[in-house]
C-alpha positions in Angstrom: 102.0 63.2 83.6 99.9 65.4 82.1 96.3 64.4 80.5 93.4 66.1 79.8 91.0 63.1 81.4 93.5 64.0 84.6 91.9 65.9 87.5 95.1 66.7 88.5 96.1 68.1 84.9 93.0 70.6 85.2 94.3 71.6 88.6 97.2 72.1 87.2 96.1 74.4 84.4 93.9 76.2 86.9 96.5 76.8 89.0 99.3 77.4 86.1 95.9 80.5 84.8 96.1 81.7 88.3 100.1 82.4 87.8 100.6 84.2 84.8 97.2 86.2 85.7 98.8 87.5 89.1 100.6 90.9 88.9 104.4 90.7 88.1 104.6 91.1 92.5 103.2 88.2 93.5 104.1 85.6 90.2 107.2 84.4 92.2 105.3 83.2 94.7 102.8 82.1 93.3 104.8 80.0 90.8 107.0 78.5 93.8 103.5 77.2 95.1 102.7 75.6 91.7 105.7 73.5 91.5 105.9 72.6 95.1 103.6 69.5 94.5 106.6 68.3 91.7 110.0 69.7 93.0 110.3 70.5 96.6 112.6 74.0 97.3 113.9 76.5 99.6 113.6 79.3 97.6 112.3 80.3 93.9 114.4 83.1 91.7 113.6 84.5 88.7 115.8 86.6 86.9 114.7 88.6 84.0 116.1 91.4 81.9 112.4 92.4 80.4 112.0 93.6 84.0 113.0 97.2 85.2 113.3 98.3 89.0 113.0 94.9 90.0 114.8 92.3 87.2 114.7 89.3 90.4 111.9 87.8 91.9 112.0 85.9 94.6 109.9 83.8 97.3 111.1 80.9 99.7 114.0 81.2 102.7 114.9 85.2 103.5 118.4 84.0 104.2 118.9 83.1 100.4 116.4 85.7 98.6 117.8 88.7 100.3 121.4 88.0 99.6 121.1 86.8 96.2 122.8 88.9 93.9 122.9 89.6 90.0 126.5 88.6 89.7 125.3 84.5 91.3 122.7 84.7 88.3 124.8 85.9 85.6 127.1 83.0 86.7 124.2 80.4 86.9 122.8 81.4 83.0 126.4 81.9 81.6 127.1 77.9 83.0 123.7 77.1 81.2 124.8 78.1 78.1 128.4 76.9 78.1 126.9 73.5 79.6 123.8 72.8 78.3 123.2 69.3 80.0 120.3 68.0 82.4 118.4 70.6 85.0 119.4 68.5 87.8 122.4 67.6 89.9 123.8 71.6 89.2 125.4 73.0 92.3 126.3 77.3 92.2 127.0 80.2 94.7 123.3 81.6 95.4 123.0 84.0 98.0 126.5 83.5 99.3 126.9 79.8 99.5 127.6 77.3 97.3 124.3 74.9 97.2 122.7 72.4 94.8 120.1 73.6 92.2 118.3 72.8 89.4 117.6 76.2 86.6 116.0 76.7 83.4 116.3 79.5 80.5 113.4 80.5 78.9 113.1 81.8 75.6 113.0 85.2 76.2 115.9 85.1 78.0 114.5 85.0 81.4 116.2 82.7 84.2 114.7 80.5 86.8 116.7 78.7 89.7 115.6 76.4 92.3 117.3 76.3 95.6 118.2 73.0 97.0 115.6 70.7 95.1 114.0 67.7 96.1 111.4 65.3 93.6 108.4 64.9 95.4 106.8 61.2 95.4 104.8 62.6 92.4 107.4 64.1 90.6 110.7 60.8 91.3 107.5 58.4 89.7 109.3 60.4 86.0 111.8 62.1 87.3 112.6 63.1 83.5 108.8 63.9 82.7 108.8 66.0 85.6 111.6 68.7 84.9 110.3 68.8 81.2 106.9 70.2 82.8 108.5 72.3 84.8 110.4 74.0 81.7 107.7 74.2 79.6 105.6 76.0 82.8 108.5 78.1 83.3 108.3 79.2 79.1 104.3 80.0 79.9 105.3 81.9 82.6 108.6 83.8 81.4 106.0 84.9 78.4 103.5 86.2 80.7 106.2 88.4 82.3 107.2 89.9 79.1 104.0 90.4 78.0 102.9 92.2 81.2 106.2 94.6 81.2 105.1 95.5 77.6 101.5 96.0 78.2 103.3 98.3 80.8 100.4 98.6 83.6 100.3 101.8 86.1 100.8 99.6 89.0 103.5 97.8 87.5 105.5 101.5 86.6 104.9 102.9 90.1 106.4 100.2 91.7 109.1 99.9 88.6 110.1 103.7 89.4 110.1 103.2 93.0 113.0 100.1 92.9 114.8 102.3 90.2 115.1 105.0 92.4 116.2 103.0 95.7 118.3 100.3 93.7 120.3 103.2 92.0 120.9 104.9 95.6 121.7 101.7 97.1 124.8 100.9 94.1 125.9 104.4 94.8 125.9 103.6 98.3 127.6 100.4 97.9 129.7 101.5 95.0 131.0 104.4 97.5 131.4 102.2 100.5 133.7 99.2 98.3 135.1 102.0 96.2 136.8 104.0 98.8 138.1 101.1 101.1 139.7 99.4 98.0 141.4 102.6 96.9 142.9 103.1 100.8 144.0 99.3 100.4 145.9 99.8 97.4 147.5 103.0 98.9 149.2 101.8 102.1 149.7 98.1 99.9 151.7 100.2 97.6 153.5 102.5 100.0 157.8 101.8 100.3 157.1 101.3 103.9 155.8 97.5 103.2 158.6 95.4 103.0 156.5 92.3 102.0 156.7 92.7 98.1 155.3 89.5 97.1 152.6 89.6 99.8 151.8 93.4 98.5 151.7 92.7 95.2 149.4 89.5 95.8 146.9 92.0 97.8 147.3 94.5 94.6 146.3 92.5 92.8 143.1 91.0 94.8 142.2 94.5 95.3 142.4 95.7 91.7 140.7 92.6 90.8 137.6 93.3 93.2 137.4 97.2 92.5 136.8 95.4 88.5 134.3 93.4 89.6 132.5 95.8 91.9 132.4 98.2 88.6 130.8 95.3 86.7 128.2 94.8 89.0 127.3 98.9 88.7 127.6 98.7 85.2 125.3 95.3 85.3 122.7 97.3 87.4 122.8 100.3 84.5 121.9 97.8 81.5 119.4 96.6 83.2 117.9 99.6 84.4 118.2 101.6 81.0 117.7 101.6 77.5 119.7 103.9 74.9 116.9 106.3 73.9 117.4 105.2 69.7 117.4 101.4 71.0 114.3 102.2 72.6 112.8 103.7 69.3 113.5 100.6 67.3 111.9 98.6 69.7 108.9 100.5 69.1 109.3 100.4 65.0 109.4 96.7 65.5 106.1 96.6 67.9 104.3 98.9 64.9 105.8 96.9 62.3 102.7 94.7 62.0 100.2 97.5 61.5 102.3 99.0 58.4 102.9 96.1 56.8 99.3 94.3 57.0 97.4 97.3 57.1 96.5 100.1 55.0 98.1 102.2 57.8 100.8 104.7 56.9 103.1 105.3 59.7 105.9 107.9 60.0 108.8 107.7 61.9 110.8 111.0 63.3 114.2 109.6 64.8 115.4 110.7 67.9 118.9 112.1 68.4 120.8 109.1 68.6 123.1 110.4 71.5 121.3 111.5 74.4 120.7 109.9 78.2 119.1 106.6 78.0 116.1 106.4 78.8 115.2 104.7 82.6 113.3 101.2 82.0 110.3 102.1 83.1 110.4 105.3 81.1 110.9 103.0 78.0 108.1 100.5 78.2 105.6 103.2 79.1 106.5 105.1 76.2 106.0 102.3 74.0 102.9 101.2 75.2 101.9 105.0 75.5 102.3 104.8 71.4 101.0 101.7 70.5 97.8 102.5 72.5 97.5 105.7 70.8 98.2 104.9 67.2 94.9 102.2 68.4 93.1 104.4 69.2 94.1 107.2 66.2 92.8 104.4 63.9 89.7 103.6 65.1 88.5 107.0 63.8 86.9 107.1 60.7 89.5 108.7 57.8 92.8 107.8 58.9 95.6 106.9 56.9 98.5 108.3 58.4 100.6 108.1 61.5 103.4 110.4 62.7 105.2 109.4 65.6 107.9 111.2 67.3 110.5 111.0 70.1 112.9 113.0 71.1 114.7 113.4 75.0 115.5 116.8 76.6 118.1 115.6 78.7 115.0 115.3 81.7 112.0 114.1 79.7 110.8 112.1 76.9 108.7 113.7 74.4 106.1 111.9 72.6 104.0 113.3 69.8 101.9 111.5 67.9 99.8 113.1 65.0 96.6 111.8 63.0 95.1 112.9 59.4 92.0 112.4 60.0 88.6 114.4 61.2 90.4 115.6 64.3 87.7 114.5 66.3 89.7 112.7 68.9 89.0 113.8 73.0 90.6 112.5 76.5 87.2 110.6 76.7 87.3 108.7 73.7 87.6 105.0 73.8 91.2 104.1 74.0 92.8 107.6 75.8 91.6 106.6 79.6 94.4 104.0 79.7 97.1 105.9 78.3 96.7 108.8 81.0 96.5 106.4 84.0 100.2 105.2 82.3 101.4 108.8 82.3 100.1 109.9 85.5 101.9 107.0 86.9 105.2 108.1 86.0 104.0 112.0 86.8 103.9 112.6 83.3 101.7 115.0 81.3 99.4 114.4 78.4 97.4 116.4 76.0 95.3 116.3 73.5 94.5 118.3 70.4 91.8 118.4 67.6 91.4 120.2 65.1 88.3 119.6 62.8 89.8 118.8 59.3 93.3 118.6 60.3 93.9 115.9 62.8 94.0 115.0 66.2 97.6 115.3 68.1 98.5 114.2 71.2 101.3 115.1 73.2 103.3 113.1 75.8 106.2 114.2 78.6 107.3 111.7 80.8 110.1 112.7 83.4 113.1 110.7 83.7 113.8 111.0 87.2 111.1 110.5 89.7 110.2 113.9 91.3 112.0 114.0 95.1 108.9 114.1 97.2 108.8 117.1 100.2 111.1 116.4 102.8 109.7 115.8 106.3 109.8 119.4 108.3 112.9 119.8 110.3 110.7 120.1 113.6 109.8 116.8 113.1 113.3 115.3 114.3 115.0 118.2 116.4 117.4 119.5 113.1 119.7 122.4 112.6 119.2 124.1 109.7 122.8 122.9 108.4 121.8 119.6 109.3 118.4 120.4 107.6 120.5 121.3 104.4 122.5 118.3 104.5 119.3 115.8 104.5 118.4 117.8 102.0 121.4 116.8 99.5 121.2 113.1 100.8 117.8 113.0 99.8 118.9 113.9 96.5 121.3 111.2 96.0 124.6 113.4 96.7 127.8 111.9 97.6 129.8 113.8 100.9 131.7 115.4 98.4 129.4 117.1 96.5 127.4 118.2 99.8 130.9 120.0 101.2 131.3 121.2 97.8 127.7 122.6 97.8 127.6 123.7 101.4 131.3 125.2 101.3 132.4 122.7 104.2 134.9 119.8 104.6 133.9 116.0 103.7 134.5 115.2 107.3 132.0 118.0 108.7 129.4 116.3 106.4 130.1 112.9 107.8 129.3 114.2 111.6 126.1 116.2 110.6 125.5 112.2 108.4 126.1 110.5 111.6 124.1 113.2 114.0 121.0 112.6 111.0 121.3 108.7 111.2 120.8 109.1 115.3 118.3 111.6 115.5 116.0 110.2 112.4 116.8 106.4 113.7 118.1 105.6 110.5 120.7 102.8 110.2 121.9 103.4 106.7 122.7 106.4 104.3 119.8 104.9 102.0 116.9 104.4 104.9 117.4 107.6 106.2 117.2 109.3 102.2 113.9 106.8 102.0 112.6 108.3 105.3 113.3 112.0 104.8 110.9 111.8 102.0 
């Protein structure tokens, strides 16, 4: 299939360049179009764990990319493993139906699924030639995604902090939602008023057995979205790893408490990429020999220092810096730096963990109260009812009219779109 006297073969390279060149927003579809010419499908997934904010990507039919969920590709990579067998003839639950398609694993872990696949007259002339390609694109590909999370681009953080921020509202939403209708189903299925033991304890069970699985797909959502802040230091001993032990380099390592709040994705690969860049370009300076390197987490930021013995001669304009503050502006973080002639350069990182709430819109704007004014306020922030009675010393039920009154008067139709619209 493929040869390098092929016109086709440089097409496909071309197009294959044009793929893992494309920012990590548009590589689903542009991927989908590559394979299109071998293996016909409704929709493209990938699912990757090297990705924070937004660990699926997805182009093809709306009805199967916006109802996809985490728990349908757990499923489809765990049968991978426990099956390993040919790509094709798999059937799985994607997006809420059970449907025929054919997946791959890369090796960095990352999934990719094909909805309803069909060869193409190019691709049935080797049918087994064909999904071999495919796997060895979707490697070339799966790589380019990890390297692009690691190089950690501002473009790629804003839009990693804005998903974090509206996935995490959305599972507390959901979470909520599930969370309080299985707990009233348990309580009148458990009341001495039911007569129908068997059939009650059948729906106790059921129940128990979804409120489980809703908590694993919260708990899912968290690993994904956050690393333990000493995991996330390791990580970064291994990326520096090669500079101490091929270079001339000395690099120090201050630990980080190893109990603290992990550390938000995003967060995470901007701090490492914050540090490699800077021990760069620390080195470059004439005199050098030594590295310090620090974390440590306040409970709302992670502080980065990183410390040089050399000339102290280092400045935000020299070659090397520019890059690092465009990274820490991204996340609204702050960055310094310090020279002192004969002592060292230092520079000095905090990124936020949370993203800042922006202003809300002024209560003019859709007729509010100020109680009502008070309560978008609290949504906004990601409170639940009960902590906004508890804050504004009225009953759960009072904050579900002035919730309702908000969702008319804004023209909101969920709890989320109207937080996303107040700001």
């Amino acid at each position: 299939m493929y040869s390098p006297a092929n016109p086709r073969s440089i097409e496909l390279l071309d197009a294959l360049q044009g793929v893992v060149g494309s920012s990590l927003l548009d590589i689903a579809g542009g991927f989908s179009a590559l394979l299109e010419p071998f293996i016909g499908h409704s929709a493209l997934v990938i699912f990757t764990e090297d990705c924070t904010g937004r660990p699926q990507k997805k182009a093809g039919d709306p009805a199967i990319t916006d109802e996809v969920t985490l728990v349908e590709l757990d499923a489809v990579r765990r049968s991978l493993t426990s099956e390993p067998s040919d790509p094709w003839g798999r059937r799985a639950v994607i997006g809420g139906t059970d449907r025929p398609i054919t997946a791959w694993t890369a090796s960095t872990g990352a999934l990719l699924v094909l909805t309803d696949p069909e060869l193409t007259p190019a691709g049935a002339a080797d049918p087994e030639a064909t999904l071999a390609l495919v796997g060895r694109l979707w490697q070339l590909v799966a790589t380019s995604i990890r390297q692009q999370v690691a190089a950690a681009a501002p473009a790629y953080l804003l839009d990693s902090r804005a998903a974090s921020a509206e996935r995490a509202k959305l599972i507390a939403d959901l979470t909520d939602a599930h969370s309080t209708t299985l707990e009233s189903l348990l309580a009148v299925l458990r009341s001495r008023s039911v007569s129908a033991e068997a059939a009650r304890q059948t729906a106790t069970d059921l129940a128990a057995s979804a409120m489980v699985t809703l908590r694993a797909v919260s708990d899912r959502d968290r690993s994904l979205a956050e690393e333990p802040v000493a995991e996330a230091f390791a990580r970064l001993r291994d990326d520096l790893r090669p500079l101490v032990r091929f270079g001339d380099l000395d690099v120090q390592f201050i630990e980080p408490p190893a109990a603290g709040r992990a550390l938000p994705g995003e967060v995470a690969h901007a701090g490492r990429a914050i540090v490699r860049g800077a021990v760069l370009a620390l080195v470059e300076q004439a005199g050098v020999s030594r590295v310090r390197v620090q974390w440590d987490c306040d409970g709302a930021n992670l502080l980065i220092q990183i410390r040089d013995d050399g000339a102290g001669a280092l400045s935000a304009d020299s070659p090397g810096v520019g890059p690092l503050t465009a990274r820490v502006a991204a996340l609204g973080g702050t960055f310094e730096v310090q020279a002192t002639a004969g002592w060292g350069s230092e520079l000095t990182v905090s990124l936020p963990l949370d993203a800042p709430l922006a202003p809300l819109a002024p209560a003019t704007e859709w007729g509010l109260s100020p109680r009502e004014q008070g309560v978008l306020t609290l949504v906004a922030s990601g409170a639940r009812n009960k902590a906004i009675a508890a804050e504004l010393s009225i009953s759960e039920n009072t904050v579900k009219f002035h919730v309702a009154n908000l969702l008319r008067k804004v023209g909101a139709s969920t709890r989320a779109e109207l937080a996303s619209l107040a700001r």
